[in-house]
Every structure is written in C-alpha cells, then in structure tokens.
C-alpha positions in Angstrom: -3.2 34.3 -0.1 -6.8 32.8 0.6 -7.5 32.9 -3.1 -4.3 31.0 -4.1 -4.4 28.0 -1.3 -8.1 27.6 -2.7 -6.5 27.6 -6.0 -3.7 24.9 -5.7 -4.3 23.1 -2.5 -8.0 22.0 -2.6 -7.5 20.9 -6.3 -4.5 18.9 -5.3 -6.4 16.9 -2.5 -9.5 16.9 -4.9 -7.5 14.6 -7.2 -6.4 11.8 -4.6 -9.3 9.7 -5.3 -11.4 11.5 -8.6 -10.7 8.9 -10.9 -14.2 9.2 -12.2 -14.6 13.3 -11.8 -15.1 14.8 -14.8 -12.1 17.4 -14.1 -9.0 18.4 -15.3 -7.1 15.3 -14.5 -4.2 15.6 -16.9 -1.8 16.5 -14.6 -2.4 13.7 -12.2 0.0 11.2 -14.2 0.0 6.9 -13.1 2.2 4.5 -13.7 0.8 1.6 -12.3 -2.5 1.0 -13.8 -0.7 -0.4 -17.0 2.9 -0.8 -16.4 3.4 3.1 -18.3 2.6 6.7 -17.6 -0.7 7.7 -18.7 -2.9 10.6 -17.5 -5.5 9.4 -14.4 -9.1 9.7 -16.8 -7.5 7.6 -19.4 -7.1 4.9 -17.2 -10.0 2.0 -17.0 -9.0 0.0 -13.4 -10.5 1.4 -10.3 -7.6 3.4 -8.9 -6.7 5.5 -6.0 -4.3 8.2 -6.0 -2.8 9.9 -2.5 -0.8 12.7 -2.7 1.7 14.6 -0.6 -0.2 17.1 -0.2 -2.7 15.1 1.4 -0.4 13.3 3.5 1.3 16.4 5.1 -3.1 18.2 5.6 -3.6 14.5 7.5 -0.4 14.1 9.5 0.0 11.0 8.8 3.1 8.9 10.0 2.9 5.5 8.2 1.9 4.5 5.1 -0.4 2.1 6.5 -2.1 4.9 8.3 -2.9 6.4 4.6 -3.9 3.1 3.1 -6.7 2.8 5.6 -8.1 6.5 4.8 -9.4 5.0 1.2 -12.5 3.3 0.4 -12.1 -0.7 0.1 -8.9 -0.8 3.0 -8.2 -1.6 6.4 -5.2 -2.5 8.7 -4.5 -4.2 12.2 -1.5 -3.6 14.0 0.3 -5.9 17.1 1.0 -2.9 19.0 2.2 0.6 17.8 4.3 2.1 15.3 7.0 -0.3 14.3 4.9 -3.2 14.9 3.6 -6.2 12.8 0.9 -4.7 10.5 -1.7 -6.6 8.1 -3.6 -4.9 5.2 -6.5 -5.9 4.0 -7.4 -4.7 0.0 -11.4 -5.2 -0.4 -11.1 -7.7 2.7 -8.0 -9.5 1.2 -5.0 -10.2 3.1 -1.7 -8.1 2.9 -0.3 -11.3 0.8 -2.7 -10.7 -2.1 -1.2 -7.5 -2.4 1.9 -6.5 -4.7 3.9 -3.4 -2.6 6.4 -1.4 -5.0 8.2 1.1 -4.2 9.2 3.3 -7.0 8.4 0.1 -8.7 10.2 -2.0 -7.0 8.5 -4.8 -5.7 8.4 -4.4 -1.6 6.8 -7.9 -1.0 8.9 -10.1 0.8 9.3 -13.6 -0.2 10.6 -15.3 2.8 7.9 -13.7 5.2 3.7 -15.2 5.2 2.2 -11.0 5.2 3.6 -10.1 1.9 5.0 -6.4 2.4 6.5 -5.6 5.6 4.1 -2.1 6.3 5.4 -1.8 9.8 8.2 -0.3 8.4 7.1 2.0 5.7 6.8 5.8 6.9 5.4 8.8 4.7 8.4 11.2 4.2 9.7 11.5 1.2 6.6 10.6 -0.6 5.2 12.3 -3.6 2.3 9.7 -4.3 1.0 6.7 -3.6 -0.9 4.7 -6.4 -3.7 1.8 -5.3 -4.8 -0.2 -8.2 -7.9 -2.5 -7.2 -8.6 -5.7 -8.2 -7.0 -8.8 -9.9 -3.7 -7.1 -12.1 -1.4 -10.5 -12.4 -2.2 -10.2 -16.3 -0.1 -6.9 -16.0 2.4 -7.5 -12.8 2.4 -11.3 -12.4 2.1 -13.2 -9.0 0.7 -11.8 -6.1 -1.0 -8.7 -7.7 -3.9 -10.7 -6.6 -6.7 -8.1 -4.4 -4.2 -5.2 -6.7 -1.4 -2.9 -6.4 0.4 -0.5 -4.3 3.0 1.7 -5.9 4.7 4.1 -3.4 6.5 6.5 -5.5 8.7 8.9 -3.9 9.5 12.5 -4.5 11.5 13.5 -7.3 14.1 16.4 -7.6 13.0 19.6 -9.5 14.8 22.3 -11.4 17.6 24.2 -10.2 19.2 23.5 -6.5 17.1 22.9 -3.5 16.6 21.8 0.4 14.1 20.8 2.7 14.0 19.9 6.4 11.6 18.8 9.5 11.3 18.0 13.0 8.2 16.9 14.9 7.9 16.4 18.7 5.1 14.4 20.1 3.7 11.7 22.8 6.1 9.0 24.1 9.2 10.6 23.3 8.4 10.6 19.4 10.6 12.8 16.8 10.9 12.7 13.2 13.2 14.7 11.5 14.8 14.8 8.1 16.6 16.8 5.1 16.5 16.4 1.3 19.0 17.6 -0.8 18.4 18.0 -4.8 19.9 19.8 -7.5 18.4 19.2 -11.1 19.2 20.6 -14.4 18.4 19.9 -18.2 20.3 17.0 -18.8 21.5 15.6 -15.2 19.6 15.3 -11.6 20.6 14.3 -7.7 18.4 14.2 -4.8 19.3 12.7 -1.4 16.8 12.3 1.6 17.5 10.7 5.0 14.8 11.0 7.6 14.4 9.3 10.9 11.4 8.5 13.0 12.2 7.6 16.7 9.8 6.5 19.4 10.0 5.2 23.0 6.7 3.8 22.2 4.0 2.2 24.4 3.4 -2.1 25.8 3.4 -4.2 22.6 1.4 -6.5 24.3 -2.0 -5.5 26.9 -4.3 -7.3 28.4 -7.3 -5.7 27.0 -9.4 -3.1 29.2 -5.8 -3.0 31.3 -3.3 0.5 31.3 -0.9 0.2 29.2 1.1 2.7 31.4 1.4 0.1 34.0 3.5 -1.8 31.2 7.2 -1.1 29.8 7.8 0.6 26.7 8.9 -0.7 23.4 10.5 1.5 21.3 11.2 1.8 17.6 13.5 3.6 15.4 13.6 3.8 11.7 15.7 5.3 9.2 15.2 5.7 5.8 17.4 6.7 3.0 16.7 7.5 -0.7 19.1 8.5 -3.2 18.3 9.3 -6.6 20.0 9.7 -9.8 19.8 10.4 -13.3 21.5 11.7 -16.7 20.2 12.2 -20.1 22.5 11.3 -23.4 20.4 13.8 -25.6 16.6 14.5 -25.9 16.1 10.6 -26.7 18.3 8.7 -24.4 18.2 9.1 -20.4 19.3 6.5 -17.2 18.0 6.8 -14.1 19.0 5.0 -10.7 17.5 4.6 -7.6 18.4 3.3 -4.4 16.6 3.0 -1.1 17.2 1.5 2.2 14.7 1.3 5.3 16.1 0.0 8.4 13.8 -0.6 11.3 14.7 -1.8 14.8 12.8 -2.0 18.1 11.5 -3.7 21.2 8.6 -6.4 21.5 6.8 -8.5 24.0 8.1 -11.9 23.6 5.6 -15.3 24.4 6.0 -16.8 27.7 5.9 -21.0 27.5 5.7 -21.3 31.2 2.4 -19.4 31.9 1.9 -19.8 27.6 0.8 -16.2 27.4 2.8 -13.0 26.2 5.1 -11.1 29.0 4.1 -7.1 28.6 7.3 -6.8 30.5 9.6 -9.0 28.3 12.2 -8.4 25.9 12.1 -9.3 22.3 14.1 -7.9 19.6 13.0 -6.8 16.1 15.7 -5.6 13.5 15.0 -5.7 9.8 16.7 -3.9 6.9 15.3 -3.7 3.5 17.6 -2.6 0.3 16.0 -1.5 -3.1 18.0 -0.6 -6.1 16.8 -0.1 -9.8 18.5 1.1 -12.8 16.2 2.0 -15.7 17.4 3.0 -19.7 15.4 4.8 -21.1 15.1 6.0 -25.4 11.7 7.8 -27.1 11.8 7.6 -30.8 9.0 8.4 -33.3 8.3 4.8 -33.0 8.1 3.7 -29.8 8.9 4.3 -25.9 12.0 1.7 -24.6 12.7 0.8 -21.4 15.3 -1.7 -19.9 15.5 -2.0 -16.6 17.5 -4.3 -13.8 16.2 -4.3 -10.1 17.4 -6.1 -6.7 15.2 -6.4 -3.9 17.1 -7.2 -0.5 15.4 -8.3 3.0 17.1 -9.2 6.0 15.0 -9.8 9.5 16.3 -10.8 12.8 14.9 -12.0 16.2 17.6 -12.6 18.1 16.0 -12.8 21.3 13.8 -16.0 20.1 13.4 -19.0 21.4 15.7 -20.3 18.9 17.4 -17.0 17.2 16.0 -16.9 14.0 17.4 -14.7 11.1 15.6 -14.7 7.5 17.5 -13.4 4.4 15.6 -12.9 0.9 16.3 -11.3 -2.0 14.3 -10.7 -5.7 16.7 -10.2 -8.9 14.5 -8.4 -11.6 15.5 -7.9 -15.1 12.9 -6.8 -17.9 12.6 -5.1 -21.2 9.3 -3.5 -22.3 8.4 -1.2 -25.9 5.3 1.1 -25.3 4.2 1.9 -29.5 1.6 4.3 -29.7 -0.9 4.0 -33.0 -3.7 6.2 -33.9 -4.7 9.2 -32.0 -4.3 7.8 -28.1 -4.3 4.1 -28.7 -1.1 2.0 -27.6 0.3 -1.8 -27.3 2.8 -2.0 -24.7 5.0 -5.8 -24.5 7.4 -6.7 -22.9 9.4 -9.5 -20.9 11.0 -10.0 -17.5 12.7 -12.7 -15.6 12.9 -12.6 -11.6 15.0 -15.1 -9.3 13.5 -15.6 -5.8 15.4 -16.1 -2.9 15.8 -17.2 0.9 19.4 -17.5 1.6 20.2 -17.9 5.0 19.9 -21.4 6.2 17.5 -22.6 4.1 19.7 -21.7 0.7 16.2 -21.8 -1.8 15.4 -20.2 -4.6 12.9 -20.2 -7.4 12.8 -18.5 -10.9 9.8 -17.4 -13.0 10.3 -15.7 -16.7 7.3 -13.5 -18.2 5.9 -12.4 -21.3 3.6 -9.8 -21.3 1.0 -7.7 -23.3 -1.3 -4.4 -22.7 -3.1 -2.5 -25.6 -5.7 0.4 -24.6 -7.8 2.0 -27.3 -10.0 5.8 -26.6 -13.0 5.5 -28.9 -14.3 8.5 -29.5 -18.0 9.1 -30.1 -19.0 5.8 -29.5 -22.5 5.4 -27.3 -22.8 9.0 -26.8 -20.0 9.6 -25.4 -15.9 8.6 -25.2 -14.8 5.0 -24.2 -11.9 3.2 -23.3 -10.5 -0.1 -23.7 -7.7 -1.9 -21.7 -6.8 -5.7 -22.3 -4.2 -7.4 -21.0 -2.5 -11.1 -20.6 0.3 -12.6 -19.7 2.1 -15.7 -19.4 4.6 -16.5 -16.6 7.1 -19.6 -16.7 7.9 -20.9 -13.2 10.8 -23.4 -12.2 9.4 -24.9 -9.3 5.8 -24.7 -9.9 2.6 -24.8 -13.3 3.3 -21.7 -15.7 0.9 -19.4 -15.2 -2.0 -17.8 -17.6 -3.6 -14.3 -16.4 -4.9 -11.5 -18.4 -7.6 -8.6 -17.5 -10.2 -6.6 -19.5 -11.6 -3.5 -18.3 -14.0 -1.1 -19.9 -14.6 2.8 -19.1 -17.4 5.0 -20.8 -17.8 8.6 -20.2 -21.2 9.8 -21.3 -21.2 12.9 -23.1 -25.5 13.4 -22.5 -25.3 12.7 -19.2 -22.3 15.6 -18.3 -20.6 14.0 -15.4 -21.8 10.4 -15.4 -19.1 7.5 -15.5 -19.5 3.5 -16.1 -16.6 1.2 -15.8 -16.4 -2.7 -15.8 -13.3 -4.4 -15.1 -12.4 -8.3 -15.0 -9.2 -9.8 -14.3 -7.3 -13.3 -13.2 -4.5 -13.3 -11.1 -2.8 -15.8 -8.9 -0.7 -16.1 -5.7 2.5 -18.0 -5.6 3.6 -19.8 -2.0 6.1 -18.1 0.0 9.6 -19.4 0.9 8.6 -19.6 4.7 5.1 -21.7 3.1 7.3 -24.4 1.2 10.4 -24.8 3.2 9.9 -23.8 7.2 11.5 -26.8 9.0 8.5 -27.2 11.3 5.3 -26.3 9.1 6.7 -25.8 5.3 4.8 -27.7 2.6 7.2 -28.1 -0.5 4.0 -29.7 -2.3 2.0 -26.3 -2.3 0.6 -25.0 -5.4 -0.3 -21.2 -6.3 -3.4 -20.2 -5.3 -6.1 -18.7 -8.1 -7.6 -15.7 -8.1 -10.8 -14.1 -9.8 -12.2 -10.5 -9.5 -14.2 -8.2 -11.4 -16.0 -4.5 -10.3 -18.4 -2.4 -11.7 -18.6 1.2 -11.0 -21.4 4.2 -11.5 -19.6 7.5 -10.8 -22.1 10.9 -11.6 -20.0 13.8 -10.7 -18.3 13.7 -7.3 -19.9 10.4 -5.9 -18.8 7.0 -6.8 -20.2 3.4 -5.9 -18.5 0.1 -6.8 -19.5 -3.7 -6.3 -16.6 -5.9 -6.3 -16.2 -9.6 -6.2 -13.2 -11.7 -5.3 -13.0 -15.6 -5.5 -9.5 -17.5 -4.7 -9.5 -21.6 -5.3 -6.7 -23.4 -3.4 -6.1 -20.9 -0.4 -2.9 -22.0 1.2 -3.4 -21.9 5.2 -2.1 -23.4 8.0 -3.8 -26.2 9.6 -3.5 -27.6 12.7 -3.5 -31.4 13.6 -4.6 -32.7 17.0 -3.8 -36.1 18.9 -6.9 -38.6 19.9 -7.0 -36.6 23.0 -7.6 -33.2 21.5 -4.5 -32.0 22.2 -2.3 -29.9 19.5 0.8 -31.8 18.4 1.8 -29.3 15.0 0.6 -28.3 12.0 1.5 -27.3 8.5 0.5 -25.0 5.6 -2.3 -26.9 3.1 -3.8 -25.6 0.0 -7.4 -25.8 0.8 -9.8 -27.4 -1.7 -12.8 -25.1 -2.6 -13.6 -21.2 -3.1 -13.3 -18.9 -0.6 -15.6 -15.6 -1.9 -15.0 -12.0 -0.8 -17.2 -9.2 -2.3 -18.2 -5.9 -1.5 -19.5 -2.0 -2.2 -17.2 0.7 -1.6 -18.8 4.2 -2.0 -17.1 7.3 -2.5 -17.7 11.8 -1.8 -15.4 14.3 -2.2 -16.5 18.2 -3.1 -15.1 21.5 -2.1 -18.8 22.4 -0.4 -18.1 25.8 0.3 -15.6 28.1 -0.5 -12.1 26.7 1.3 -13.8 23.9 3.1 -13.2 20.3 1.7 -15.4 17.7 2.3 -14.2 13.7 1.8 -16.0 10.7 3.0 -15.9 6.8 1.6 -17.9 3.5 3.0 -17.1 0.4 2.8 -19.2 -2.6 3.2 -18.2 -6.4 3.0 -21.3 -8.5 1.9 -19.5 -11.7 2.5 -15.8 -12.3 3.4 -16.2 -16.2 3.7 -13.7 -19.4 3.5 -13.9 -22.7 1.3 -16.7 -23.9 4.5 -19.0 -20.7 4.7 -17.1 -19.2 7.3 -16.0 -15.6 8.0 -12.4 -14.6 7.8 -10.8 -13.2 10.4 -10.0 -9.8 11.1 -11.9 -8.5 8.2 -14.3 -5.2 9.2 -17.6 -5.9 7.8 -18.0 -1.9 7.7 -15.6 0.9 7.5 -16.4 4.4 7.0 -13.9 7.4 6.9 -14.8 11.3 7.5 -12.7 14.5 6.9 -13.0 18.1 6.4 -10.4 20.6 5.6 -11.0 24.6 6.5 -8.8 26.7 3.8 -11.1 29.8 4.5 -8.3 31.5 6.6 -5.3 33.6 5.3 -1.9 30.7 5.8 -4.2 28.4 8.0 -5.1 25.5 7.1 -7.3 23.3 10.0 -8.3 20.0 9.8 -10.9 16.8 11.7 -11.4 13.1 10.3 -12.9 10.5 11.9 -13.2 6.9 11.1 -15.5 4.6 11.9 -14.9 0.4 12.2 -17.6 -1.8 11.8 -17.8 -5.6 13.4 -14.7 -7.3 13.2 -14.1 -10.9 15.3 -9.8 -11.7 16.0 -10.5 -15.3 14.6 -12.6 -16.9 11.9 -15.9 -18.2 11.6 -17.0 -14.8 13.9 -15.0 -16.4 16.7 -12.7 -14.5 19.2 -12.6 -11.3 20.5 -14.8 -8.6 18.9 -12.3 -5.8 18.1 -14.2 -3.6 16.4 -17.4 -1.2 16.7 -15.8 1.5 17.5 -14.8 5.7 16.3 -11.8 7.2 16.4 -11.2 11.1 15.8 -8.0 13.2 14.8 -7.6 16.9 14.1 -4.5 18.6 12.2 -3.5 21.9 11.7 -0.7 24.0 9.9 0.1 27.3 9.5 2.6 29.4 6.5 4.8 31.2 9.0 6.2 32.4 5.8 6.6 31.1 2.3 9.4 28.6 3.3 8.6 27.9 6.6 5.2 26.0 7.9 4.3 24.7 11.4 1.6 22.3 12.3 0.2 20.0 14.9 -2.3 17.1 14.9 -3.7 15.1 17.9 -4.4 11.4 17.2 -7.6 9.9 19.0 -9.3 13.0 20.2 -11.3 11.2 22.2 -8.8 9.1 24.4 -11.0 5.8 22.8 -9.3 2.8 23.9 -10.0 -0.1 21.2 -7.4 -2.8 20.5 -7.1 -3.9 16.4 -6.0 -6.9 17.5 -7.0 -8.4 20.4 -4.6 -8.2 23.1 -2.0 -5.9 21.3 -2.4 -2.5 22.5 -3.0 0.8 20.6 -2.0 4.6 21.1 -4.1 6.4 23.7 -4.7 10.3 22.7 -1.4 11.6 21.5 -0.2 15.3 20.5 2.5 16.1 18.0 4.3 19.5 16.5 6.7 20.7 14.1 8.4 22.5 11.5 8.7 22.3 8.0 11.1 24.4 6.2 13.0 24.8 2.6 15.4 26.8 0.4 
C-alpha cells in the first residue's frame, strides 16, 4: 500500500505547479492557457495547476483559501467564510482577474471585485487552472493580471457515488453526494453539497474577543449537474449547469456613532446561475466547437440603509475551429459575441463582439534543444465604448544540454472594461469612463524542480473612486475617475517542489512585490509586499497520509500610500491528516491556525481563531 500512494499520490500533487519540470506531464491536460486542450509542457504562459488531490491532502474549504497557497497570490477577507473576499494576482486586484467556471465566466458585471470568491467552495472540484499575466489577446476584457478556470469533476465510466460530512468549530458541516453514471456514448453526474456555519463577529475591533461578539452565519449550497451525449465518434453535446446560492449574517455600519455594530444585523443573499451548452465534431481537418453560455447574478441586502438588490447577467455565444498542421503545430480562430447586463433598476446593458486568433508552433532541435511558440490577437468591438486591440506572444525553450533547464518569455496586452456599478450607480457612477490598459510581460529560469520569475504589470487610466471635499475639508461625495498616468506593479515569485525522501513531499513558493505603486508613486493598498508558503506531506505510513503548511505575510498597510493599519507581518500554521479506513472509505481532520495567531486581513474585520474539523469520505 506504501508503494502505490508513493506511486499515484505524490506524482499527482507533484504536478500542481511543475509547469517547467522536466516530467511526465502528458497527463496533466489545460484548457485555459489557449482557449483548447493541450498537454501542461506544451504550453508557453506561466501556469498553475491545483488538483483535487491536493485540495482534499490541504483541507481546504474555499477556493480562495487554494488561490493563496500559489506563488504570485494573496486574499483579504471582511470577516470569515461567506464574507466579502478580494484577490490579488501578482498584486493585482480581484477585478483584473477573469473567474470561469467550467468556462464560464464567474466575474460579475454589476459588482466593483470582479468574481464574487466569498462564495466559491472546493467540493466538486477536479482542477483549478491559473494562467498569469496579460491573456485579453486570448479571453478579451478583464483577463487583465490572468485567468482562473475552476473546472469541476467530471463523471467516469460505468455507475458511481460519493458522499461526505465534516464537523468542526462554530457549528461548521459540510456534506454532500455525487451521483454519475457514464458510458460510451452518453454521461450524467449530479452533485449537491452544502457548507453551513454559525460563524464568528464580521466585524471586531482589533486586539478585542470576538467571543464577546454575536455570530454571523453562512450557508451555501451548491449544485452541479452535468450532461452529455455523443452522435458517433465525431459528433458529441455537452451541458452544464451550476447554481451557487449563498446566504448569511453581517455587521451592518452604524451612522449615529459612524462605525460598524459587531452586534447588528445585515443580510447577505446572493445566487449565481451558470449554464453552457457546447457542440462539439473532430474531423481529419479540424476540431469545431459551438457553444452558447448564460451567466446569471442576483445579490440582495435587504437590511440596508436603502434595500438594495443588483441583478446581472452575461449572454455568451461563440464559434471556434482548432486545425492542427505539421507534427504539433495548430491555428485556433474563432468569434464570440457577449451582451452585458444590470437589469434591476438600472435596466443597462452593453454588447461587445470578438474575433480572435491563436497559432503555437513545437520546433524541434532548434538552439539545442525543443521550443515553443504561442501568438495571439484579438480584436473586440464594443457598443458603448473604443474597440479593443490585444494580442500576446510567449516563447518557451527546453534545453536538451542542460537536462532539466527551462527559459520562457511571455508578453501580452490586455484591458479592463468599467463595471455596471462604475458607469451607472446613482450616487458615484461615471457614464464617461473608459477601459483601462493593461501591459505585462515575465520571464522565467526553471532548472529541475525550482522556478523563479520576474514579472511586470503596467495599467494607464485606472478607474477609482475619488473623493471630493468642501472648503472646509469636509467630505460631501465622490465618484469613479479614470486616473491619468501609469500605475506599475512588478515582482519575483519563486518556486520548490521535490519528493525529498521517500513519501515525504516537500512544497514551498515566495513572493516578493518590488513595487506595487499608483499613477503618484504611491503604494496600493492591501497588497503584501512578501508572501511565502510552506508544506510537507508524510506518505511514509501504510493508509496515512499527515500533513503541516505554514504561511507567512509580509508588510501589508489597509490603505494606500503605506497608510492605515498594518495588517500583516504575521505566520499562520495548519496541519491535516487522513486515513484509508478501507478502499472506499477515508477519514481525516485538519486544525486551522495551530497556533491560536490572532491577525486581522483587513483591519477591523475579524478572522478564525484555532479551529478543528473531521470527517468522512466515502464512495461506491
């Protein structure tokens, strides 16, 4: 049994971040990197791939959790689970970043964050793919700091089921089932799972108890439903739909004492729908898809000051033709139109059509050694605002005298388009905003199981808010403003995974931001200027698997210009474990913050104290 979990775990987490390893990587498949499957050596963009099996070693429990366990990403919360939560891609804001699911696009366009993460959990995941740095001339707007496909599980052969349950600190279970039955020309899977919390204070004073505070709890449920039929060997259609419904309790902003209560209510409800049907045909000429796609968000506060409800939707249709020439060369083109909307009571909507094109070319022999070539551009045609010209070049050379060693260069031009909430919010909307620009390139040196990359992020014409003042000093409003200038983010991230000994597994990754600056000089906010993530994995025991991680967050000020609190400069440690009871069933347990640390992400919002969970995995 030791000699098979050394055999097929280890190699499984191996390959969650080995895009430069010289290893068997062929069956580590992404889609995202190009808009089409190709095997994770072949591709040229910096790219990060998490797997289940990595998810269930770490007991994770939100996808923002799993995010911040890679090199170049971080996240603040406002409070716990369920709670507003920002990402930040090589110390760019969650907006810059284009969230699919099953690719689908996740961002939200009536909302200033982008994708909603407080609401994304990790069961039902098979992978999650994170493409760094500028990919508009592949995805169009907001693939700006890159892209983050979460791609769920899919059925396998014959018929099968699966169930959890965990138990843990404040009241916390998860549970859930899938159901899937597969065979050669027809699949079905069905998964509904459930996380439910009482929670802990939204809202603490920091160095305070949060005890002392009422709870806000959360529940989510999440349901995915999968389907799919093939005509004959060439002709296939597959469906998807997915629905995440989140709903829990806040701390709502006091105007008489203008502070937050810890001991108010606020209510958070938001439901999120995501259907796709794809057609797919293979012939000897080329690869076909056609595709249509709905996006649906709905959020409500009712317990606002003035109830607010937001309601936006994206309508996706495309076409693309992947033709392959040569021995591993390929063009892939395509088209695709999307309609933006906030309906509700602001009744907007916007409309973009795009043309695309990718080609990649493996020269073999070339330099000593094999190299590949990726170009891409794109051209997007906007109704409310300039068309749009983006493209990217990347370049990846494996060195065949140098067994192990790894060079890649990639460039690319992206842009960010203005929200619904940015153009048209009664009280600070700007109608006259323009897209922001984006430009970023990296360059990486990989030799065997270490990487390091320096990248570089400019963006002309960032849209904030800015606030106006009376004669007196006093605030009377505000609005959003594309800024005039360059504000200029750039970094090293570096990178050291290796089975050390036999059945232990050792990961680590650093991140440094040289500069994470505004149009002015000044330093963004929230923006760690050092992260640094630890974790080792024991295998070494017959059906036990034990595992510690540790991550460390460097300087990090609440408000710009290094002003605010200081909420970072601080360690946190975890430890998991799991055992095979048997071949079907599996228990584990984890305990979050080892060390009772009490820190704050953002500063006044509280954060989980140490925490113990258990459970039970099982399937037939």
């Amino acid at each position: 049994m030791k000699k098979n979990i050394t055999l097929s775990l280890i190699p499984a987490l191996l390959l969650t971040t080995h895009t430069f390893a010289q290893e068997d990587l062929g069956e580590i498949i992404v889609t995202t990197a190009t808009q089409t499957a190709q095997s994770l050596d072949e591709v040229t963009s910096n790219v990060d791939v998490i797997t289940a099996e990595e998810i269930e070693a770490r007991g994770y429990t939100t996808v923002a959790q799993v995010l911040g366990s890679i090199a170049g990403v971080s996240y603040v919360s406002n409070g716990g689970i369920g709670k507003s939560t920002s990402l930040f891609l090589r110390g760019m804001s969650s907006k810059y970043t284009l969230v699919l699911i099953d690719g689908v696009r996740y961002n939200d366009p009536t909302s200033l964050g982008g994708a909603p993460f407080a609401d994304l959990m990790i069961d039902d995941i098979a992978q999650i793919e994170v493409v760094k740095g500028a990919q508009s001339g592949i995805w169009g707007a907001d693939a700006s700091a890159g892209v983050i496909n979460i791609i769920t599980k899919k059925a396998q052969p014959g018929t099968h089921a699966s169930a959890h349950i965990e138990r843990g600190s404040f009241n916390t279970w998860k549970y859930g089932a899938t159901l899937s039955t597969a065979a050669e020309n027809y699949y079905l899977k069905l998964s509904y799972n459930i996380v439910d919390t009482d929670g802990f204070t939204t809202v603490a004073p920091y160095g305070e108890d949060i005890d002392q505070y009422e709870d806000d709890e959360y529940r989510n449920k999440t349901l995915n439903i999968q389907a799919g039929f093939s005509f004959n060997a060439a002709n296939k259609v597959d469906l998807l739909h997915t629905r995440i419904e989140g709903k829990g309790d806040a701390d709502p902003f006091d105007f008489s004492t203008y502070s937050f209560n810890p001991d108010g209510d606020y209510r958070l409800e938001s439901t999120y729908k995501f259907t796709k049907m794809n057609f797919n045909h293979i012939d000897s000429f080329n690869e076909l898809n056609i595709y249509a796609q709905r996006s649906d968000f709905s959020r409500t506060y009712p317990d606002a000051t003035y109830s607010q409800h937001f309601d936006g939707s994206i309508d996706e249709f495309g076409v693309n033709s992947k033709i392959g020439y040569g021995t591993k060369d390929f063009i892939l083109v395509g088209l695709d139109t999307k309609e933006y909307s906030h309906e509700n009571s602001l009744n907007k909507s916007y409309d973009s059509t795009g043309f695309f094109a990718t080609n990649t070319n493996t020269l073999e022999g070339v330099m000593g050694g094999t190299t590949i070539l990726t170009e891409s551009l794109r051209y997007d045609r906007y109704s409310d605002f300039d068309n749009e010209i983006t493209g990217k070049i990347g370049i990846k050379h494996i060195h065949e005298h140098i067994q192990g060693l790894v060079t890649s260069f990639n460039y690319g031009t992206a842009y960010n388009v203005p929200t619904m909430y940015n153009l048209y919010d009664p009280f600070s909307g700007n109608a006259d905003l323009t897209p922001e620009s984006i430009k970023s390139y990296d360059v990486t040196v990989a030799y065997k199981d270490f990487k390091v990359t320096y990248f570089n992020n400019k963006i002309d014409d960032m849209i904030q808010y800015v606030s106006q003042y009376d004669a007196n000093g006093n605030w009377i409003g505000g609005g959003y403003e594309n800024i005039a200038g360059t504000s200029k983010i750039d970094g090293i991230e570096l990178a050291y995974e290796k089975e050390i000994f036999d059945g232990i597994l050792f990961n680590t990754n650093y991140t440094r931001l040289i500069s994470a600056e505004d149009n002015d000089g000044k330093a963004l906010a929230r923006r760690a200027k050092e992260t640094f993530n630890l974790a080792v994995d024991y295998y070494g025991i017959e059906k036990l698997h034990i595992g510690a991680d540790a991550q460390y967050i460097g300087e990090r000020y609440d408000r710009a210009d290094n002003q605010g609190a200081q909420t970072g400069k601080y360690t946190l440690f975890n430890v998991t474990a799991d055992y095979q009871v048997t071949e079907n069933v599996q228990v584990y347990g984890k305990i979050e913050n080892l060390g009772d640390k009490y820190y704050q992400t953002v500063y006044g919002y509280a954060t989980s104290p140490r925490a113990f969970y258990i459970g039970v995995r099982g399937k037939i």
